[in-house]
N, C-alpha and C positions, 0 to 999 in steps of 0.2 A: 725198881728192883736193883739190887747190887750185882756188882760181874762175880756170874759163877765160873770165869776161868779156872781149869786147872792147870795144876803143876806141870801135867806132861801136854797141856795142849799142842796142838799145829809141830809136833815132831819131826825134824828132818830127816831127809832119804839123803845117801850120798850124793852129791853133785856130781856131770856127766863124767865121764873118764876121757883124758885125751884122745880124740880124734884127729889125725892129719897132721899133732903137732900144736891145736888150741881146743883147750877145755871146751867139748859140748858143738866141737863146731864139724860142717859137713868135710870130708877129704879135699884137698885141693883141687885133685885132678876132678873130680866129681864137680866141685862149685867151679870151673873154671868152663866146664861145658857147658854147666846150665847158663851160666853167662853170656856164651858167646851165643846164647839164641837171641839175646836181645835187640831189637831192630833200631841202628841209630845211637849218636851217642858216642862216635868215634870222636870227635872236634871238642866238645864239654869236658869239663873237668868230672871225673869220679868221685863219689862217695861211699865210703867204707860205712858198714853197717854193724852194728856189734849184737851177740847172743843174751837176751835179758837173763839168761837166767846166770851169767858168769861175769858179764861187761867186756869179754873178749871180743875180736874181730870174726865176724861168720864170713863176707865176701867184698868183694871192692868192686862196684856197680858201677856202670857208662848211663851217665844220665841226656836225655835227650834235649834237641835245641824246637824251637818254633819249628824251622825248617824241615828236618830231620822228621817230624810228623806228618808233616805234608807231604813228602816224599813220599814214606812210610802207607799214607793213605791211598795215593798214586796204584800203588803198587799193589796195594790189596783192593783196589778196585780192575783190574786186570783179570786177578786172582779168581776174582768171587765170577765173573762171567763166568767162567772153564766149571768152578764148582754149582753156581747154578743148574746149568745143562745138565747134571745127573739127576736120577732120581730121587724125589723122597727117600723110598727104598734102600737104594746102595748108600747115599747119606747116611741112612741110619744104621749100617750096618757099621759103618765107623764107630759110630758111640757104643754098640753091643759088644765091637773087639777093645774098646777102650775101659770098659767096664771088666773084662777080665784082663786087663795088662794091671788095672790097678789094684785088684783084688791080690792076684799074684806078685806084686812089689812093694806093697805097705809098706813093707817094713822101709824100706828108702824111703818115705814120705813122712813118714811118721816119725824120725829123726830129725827132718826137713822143719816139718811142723812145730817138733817141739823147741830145735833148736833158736828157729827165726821168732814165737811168738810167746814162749815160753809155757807153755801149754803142757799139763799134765797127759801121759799117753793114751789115756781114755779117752781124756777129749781132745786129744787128737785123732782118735781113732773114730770119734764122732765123724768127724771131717772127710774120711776115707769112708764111713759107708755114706755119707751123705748122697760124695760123689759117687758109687756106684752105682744107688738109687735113680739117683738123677740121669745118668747116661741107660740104665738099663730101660725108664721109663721109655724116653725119649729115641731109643732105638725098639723097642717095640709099639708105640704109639704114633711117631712122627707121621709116618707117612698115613698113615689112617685120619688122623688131623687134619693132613694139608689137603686131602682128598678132595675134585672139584666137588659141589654140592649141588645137588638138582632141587630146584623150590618149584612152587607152583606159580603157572603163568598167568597173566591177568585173565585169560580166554582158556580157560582147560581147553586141552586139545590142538588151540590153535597159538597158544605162546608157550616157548621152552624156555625158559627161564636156568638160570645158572650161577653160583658164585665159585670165582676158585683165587688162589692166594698166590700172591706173587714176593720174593722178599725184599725185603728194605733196597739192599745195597751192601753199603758199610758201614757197621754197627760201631762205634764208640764204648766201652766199658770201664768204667773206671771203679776199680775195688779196694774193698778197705783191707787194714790190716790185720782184723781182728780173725777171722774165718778165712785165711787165705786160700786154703784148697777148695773146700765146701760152695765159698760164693763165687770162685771161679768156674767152678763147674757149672752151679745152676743158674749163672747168666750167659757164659759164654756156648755152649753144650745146644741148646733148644736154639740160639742166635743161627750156630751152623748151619742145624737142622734144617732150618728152614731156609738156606740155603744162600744165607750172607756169608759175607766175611767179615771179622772182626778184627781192629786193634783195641786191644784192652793197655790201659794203663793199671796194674798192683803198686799196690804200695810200696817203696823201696825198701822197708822193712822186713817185710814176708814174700819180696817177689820172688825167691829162687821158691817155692813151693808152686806158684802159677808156674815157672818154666819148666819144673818138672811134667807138672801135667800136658804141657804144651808139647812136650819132647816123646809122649807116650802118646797124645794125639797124631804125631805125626809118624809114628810106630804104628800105630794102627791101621793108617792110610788116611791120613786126612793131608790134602797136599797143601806143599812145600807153600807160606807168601798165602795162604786165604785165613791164620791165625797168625798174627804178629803181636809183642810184646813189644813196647813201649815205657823206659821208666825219666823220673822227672817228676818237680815240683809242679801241683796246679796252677801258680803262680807262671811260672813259663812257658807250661804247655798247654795248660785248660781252654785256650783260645784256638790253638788249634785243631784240639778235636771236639771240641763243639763245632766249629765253620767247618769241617770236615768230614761230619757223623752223618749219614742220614736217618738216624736215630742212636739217641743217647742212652746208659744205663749208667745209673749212681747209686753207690749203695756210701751212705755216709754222714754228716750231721745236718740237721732242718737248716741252718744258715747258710751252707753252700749247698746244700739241695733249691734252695729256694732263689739263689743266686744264678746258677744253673740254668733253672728251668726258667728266668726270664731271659737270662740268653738263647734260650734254645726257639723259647715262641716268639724271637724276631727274625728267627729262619722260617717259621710254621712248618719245620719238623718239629716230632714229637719222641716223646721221652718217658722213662719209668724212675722212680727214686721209691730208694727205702731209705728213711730216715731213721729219727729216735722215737725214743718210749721210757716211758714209767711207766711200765708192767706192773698191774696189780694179779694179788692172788685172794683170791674169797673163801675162807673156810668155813662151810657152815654147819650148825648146832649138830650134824649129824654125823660125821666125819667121822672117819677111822682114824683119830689121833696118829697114832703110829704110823699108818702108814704115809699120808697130809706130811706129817714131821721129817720125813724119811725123802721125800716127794721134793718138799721144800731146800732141803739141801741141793739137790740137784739144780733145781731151778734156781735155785740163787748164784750157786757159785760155780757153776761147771765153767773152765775157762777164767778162772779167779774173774766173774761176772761181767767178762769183756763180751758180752752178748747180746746183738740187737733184743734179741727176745727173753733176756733175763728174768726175772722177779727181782724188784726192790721196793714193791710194799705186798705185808701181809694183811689182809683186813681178818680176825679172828671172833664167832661170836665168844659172847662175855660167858658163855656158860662150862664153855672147852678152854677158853683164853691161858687160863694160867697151866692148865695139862699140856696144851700145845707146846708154851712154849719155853717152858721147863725139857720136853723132848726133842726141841729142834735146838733149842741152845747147846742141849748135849751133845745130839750129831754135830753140830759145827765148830765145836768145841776140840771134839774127836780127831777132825780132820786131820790128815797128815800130808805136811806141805814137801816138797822138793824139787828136784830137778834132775832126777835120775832121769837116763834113758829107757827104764823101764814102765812094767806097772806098779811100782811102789806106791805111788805120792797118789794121792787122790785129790789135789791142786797144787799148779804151778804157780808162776809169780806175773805179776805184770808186766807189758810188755815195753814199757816206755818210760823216761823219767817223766814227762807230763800227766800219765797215766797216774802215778805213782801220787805225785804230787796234786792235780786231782781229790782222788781219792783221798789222800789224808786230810785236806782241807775242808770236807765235805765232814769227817769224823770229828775235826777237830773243832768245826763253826759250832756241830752241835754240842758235843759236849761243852764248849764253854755256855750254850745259851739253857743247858739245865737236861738236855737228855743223858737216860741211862746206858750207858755201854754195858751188855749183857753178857760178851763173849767179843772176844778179838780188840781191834780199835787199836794196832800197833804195826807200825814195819816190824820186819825182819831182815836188818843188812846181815845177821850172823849167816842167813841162811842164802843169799845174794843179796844185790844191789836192789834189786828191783822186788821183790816179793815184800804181801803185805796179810795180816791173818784176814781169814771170813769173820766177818763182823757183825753183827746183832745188836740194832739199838731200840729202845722201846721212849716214849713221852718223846717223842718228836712234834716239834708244833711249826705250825705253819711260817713263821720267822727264819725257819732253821734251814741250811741249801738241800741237805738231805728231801725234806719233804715232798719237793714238786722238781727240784732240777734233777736230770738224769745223771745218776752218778760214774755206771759203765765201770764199775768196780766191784769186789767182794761186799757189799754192803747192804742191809737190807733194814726195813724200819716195821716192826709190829702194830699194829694198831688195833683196837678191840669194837665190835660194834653189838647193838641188841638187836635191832630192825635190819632186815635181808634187805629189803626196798633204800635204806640209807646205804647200806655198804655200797649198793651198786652204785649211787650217787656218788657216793666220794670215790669209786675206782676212775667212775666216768669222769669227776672233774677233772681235766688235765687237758691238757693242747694236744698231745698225743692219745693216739689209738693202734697201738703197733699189735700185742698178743698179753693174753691173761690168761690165767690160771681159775677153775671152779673146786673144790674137794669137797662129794656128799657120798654116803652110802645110795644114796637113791638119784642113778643115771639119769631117769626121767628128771628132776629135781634139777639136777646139777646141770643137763640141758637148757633147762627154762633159765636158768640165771645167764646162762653163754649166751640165750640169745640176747639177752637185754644190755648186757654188753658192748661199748662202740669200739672195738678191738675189729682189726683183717681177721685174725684168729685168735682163739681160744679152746683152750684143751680143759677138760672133765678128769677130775684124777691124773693128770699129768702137767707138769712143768711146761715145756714146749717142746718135745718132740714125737707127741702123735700127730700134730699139727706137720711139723718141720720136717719129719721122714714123708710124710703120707706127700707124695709127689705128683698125686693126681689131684688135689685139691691145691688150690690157689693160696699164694703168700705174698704179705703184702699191709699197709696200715693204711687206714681212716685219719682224718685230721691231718695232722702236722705230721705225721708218722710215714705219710710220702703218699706216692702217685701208681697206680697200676700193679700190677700185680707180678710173681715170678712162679715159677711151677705151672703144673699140669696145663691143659690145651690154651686156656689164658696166655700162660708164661710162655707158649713158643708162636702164639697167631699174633702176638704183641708185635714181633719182628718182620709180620708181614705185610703187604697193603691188599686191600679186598677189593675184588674188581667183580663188576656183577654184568653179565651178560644174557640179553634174551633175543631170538631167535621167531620171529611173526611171522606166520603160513595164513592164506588165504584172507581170510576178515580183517580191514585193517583196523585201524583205532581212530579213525578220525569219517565223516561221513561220504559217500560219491555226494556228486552234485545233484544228481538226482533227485536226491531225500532230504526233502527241508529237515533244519535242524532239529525242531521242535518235536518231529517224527520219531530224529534220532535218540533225541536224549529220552523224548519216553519208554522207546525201545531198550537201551541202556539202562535206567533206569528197574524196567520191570528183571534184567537182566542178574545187575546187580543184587538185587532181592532173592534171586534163586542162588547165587554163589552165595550168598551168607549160608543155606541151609548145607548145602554140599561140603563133603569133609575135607579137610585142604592137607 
């Protein structure tokens, strides 16, 4: 096919209005507090960070030294005793008052948001219910969770058996830049819970969005020293809060995930990672075009497709194929990009010149090796520095980097298939298994495909946020896609260690002297035989 771009596509919104004196950026006195929450980093030289969506200066950051984390850890190990010794309960009542401080302040975050990652306000605003989700769960479920748990004892009657959960310690977190509020909340939030403390390291990028939340944490009653912010290169500081973690969280690419986690198992603590994906979507013969079309926009480019759980391939059967995607070329076509502070723009721009660059390379490998650019496949410096259109390529072949490498961009590649049983083979070929997409009029239908699936998650008629909101269900990738999971009772017993205790009255387990053995094991024995029938 040829590009059915039009004339008005990807239309600009006005760019942000002066703030503070720099286009688009937070007030001073405002980025100057969320700064000085940072722990560490007085002795290092600072780095200035700029707003992608203007090139201006947002804040001038204190990056931390080796030392300085160590410290740092010291201290939130002090910290986390004092918060231990509360309960479940009053722990979570933290996250229930933090869930409405952030409800009632969006709107400060959500300039936060868009200023540091260049994110359109909707999907910034993804971000802010994310987090509210995640603390509201978490403050009405924690303590219910961490509850001791009574099992049955090897001797009904005469063993009391018990598991109950104790936390880590101090948790290590290290966040990327792409979700900075959203994946702060749902690693750091259930870490609390369960009655660690955490240093998280955010990316220097988007870390005034982490210390917002951090500063509303502490608004709510979470004390002073048991949540510490940490910024700095991995390169400087990666070493110390792995020898320092008693459990790690990474959310970030499979080669320093992987990197990571062999440092971490020659401590034999243990560790969670979400890595990457090449998210497929499966449309199949029955679909409600329109809406699949409509669906797909979301999934591809919410967050100009800086999204672990994106879509960047669509598998289409041949019999919808060319309706498909004749009406998703249009939606994304449509799109209209900016960088207003409002709800104008229904995408921002990207967030990073590597991002940027990236991504054009991925568009450009292909089309010089023969695919068709359907829609987009251009920067836009008119509109910033950094912003690039949603893209639509179709005859992608296996040669091309689009096909199999994760692009983490607006880009998405069509593919057409006749047999349901191959589509899912070709979603499944990849190294990753992070989250995928099914689209069928018939639930039942479009269930049996999800399961067949090796994705953590997959959503039926959606993109990825039935999956991504629903906070009781576990998140998380298969394969290369990472290790362990985040959300519901999974995401917060991760932080804890299990310790199982029983309690033996009368009969012991082993024989008096008495009674030959051979006595005993037959006795045993017959014994055994009646506990299998008995309901446990």
């Amino acid at each position: 096919m040829t590009s059915t771009t039009p004339a008005n596509a990807t239309e600009a919104t006005p760019l942000p209005p002066t703030v503070g004196g720099v286009a688009g950026a937070p007030d001073s006195a405002r980025a100057a507090r969320l700064v000085a929450r940072v722990a560490g980093g007085a002795d290092s030289a600072p780095i200035r960070m700029r707003a992608p969506f203007t090139g201006q200066p947002i804040a001038t950051l204190p990056q931390a030294t080796d030392a300085d984390v160590r410290r740092v850890f010291a201290g939130a190990r002090t910290a986390q005793r004092t918060w231990a010794d509360r309960s479940p309960a009053e722990r979570a009542r933290v996250l229930t008052r933090l869930h409405d401080l952030v409800l009632a302040r969006q709107d400060e975050v959500l300039d936060l948001v868009q200023v540091e990652a260049g994110k359109a306000r909707l999907d910034a605003f993804d971000e802010v219910s994310a987090t509210a989700l995640v603390a509201a769960y978490y403050g009405k479920h924690a303590a219910k969770i961490l509850a001791p748990r009574r099992v049955a004892g090897v001797i009904p009657g005469l063993t009391r058996a018990g598991e109950i959960r104790h936390p880590k310690g101090v948790v290590g977190i290290i966040s990327p830049w792409n979700y900075p509020l959203a994946l702060t909340a749902m690693d750091v939030l259930p870490a609390l819970a369960a009655g660690n403390a955490v240093v998280q390291k955010p990316d220097n990028q988007t870390a005034l969005s982490a210390l917002w939340l951090h500063e509303l944490a502490e608004e709510a009653g979470l004390p002073a020293g048991t949540w510490q912010i940490v910024l700095g290169r991995g390169s400087k500081i990666g070493t110390a809060l792995v020898e320092e973690s008693d459990y790690l969280c990474f959310t970030g690419s499979t080669p320093t995930g992987k990197e990571l986690a062999g440092q971490v198992a020659k401590r034999l603590t243990s560790y969670s990672l979400e890595l990457g994906g090449k998210n497929p979507m499966i449309v199949l013969p029955d679909a409600d075009v329109a809406k699949a079309a409509t669906g797909a926009v979301t999934a591809c480019f919410s967050s100009a497709g800086q999204l672990c759980v994106s879509v960047e391939r669509i598998y289409v059967h041949e019999d919808i194929r060319d309706e498909f995607t004749r009406a998703f070329v249009a939606r994304t076509a449509a799109l209209k990009l900016g960088g207003a502070l409002d709800y104008q723009a229904q995408m921002g721009s990207l967030t990073s010149e590597e991002q940027l660059a990236a991504v054009s390379s991925h568009v450009e490998d292909a089309r010089a090796k023969g695919a068709s650019v359907l829609t987009g496949g251009r920067a836009r410096p008119d509109l910033g520095p950094l912003f690039y259109e949603p893209t639509v390529l179709s005859d992608v072949t296996p040669d091309m980097l689009p096909f199999a490498e994760e692009t983490f961009g607006p880009v998405v590649s069509i593919y057409g298939y006749t047999d349901v049983t191959d589509a899912i083979d070709r979603a499944n070929d990849t190294p990753f298994g992070l989250n995928a997409s099914v689209w069928s009029r018939n639930g039942r239908a479009g269930w049996e495909v999800a399961a067949r699936l090796k994705a953590g998650t997959v959503n039926v008629n959606e993109g990825y946020a039935a999956t991504f909101g629903s906070v009781g269900v576990p998140m998380g990738g298969m394969k290369e896609s990472g290790v362990g999971r985040r959300n519901g009772a999974e995401g917060l017993l991760k932080y804890t260690e299990s310790q199982s205790i029983a309690l033996q009255r009368g009969l012991a387990l082993r024989p008096p002297r008495a009674i030959p053995g051979s006595l005993w094991s037959r006795g045993m024995t017959f014994g055994l035989k009646a506990l299998r029938r008995l309901p446990r």
